[in-house]
C-alpha positions as CSV (number, residue, x, y, z in Angstrom):
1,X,-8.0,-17.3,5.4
2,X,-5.2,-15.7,7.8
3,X,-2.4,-13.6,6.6
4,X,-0.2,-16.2,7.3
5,X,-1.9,-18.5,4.4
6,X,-1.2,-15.7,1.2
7,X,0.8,-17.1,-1.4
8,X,3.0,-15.0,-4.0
9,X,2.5,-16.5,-7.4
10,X,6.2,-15.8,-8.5
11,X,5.2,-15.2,-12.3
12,X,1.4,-15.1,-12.9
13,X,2.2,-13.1,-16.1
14,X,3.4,-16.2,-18.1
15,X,6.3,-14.4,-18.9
16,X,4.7,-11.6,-20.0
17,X,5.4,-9.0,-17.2
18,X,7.2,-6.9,-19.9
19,X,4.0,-6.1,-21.7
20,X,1.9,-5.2,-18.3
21,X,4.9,-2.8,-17.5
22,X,4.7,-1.5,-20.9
23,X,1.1,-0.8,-20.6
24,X,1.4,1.3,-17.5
25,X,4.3,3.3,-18.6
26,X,2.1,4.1,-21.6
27,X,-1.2,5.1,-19.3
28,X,1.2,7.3,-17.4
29,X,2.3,9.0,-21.0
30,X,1.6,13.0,-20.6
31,X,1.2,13.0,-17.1
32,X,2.9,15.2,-14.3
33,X,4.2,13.8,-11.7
34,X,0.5,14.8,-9.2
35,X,-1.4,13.3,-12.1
36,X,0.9,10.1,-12.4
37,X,0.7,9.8,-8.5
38,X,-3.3,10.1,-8.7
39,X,-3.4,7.3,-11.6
40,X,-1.3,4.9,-9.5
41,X,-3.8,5.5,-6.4
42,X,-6.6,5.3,-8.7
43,X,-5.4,1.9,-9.9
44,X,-4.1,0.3,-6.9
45,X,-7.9,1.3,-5.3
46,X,-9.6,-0.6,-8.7
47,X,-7.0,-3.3,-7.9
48,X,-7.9,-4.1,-4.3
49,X,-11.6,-3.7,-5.3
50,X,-10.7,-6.6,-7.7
51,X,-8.7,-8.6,-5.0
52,X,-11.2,-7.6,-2.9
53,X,-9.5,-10.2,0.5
54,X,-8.5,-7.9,3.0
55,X,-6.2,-10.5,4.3
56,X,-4.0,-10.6,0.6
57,X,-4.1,-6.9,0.6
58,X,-2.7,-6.6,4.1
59,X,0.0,-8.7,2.9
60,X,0.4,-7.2,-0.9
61,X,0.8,-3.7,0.9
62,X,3.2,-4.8,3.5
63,X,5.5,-6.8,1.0
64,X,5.1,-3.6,-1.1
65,X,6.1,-1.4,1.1
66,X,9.5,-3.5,1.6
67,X,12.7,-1.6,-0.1
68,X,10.9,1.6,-0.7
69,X,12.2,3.3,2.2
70,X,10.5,5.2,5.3
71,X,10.1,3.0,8.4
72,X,6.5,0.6,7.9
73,X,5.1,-0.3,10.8
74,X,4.9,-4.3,10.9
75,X,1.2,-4.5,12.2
76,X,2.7,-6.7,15.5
């Protein structure tokens, strides 16, 4: 699989995107700022052990990245 073949699932939450959000504002609950920035690294690593396709996580990071600010470099 190439880059190039990664789809986005639009809505693989069935609608329930509002609870996942919920449940990561809640793990974040009591946390500074370092400590919230160390939980989001810690997840996105157990995340991309999960996806575990280099080529999708290319692509996740890169679509990511987009709006956030900074200048990415495009990989080309």
């Amino acid at each position: 699989m190439t880059g190039n073949d990664v789809h986005f699932e639009s809505d693989r939450f069935s609608g329930r995107g509002d609870d996942f959000y919920a449940l990561l504002m809640k793990a974040h609950e009591g946390l500074d700022d370092e400590e919230s920035m160390k939980l989001n690294a810690r997840l996105v690593l157990i995340l991309a052990n999960q996806i575990g396709e280099m080529d999708i996580l290319e692509r996740l990071l890169t679509e990511g990245r987009k709006g956030v600010g900074g200048k990415a470099e495009s990989g080309e």
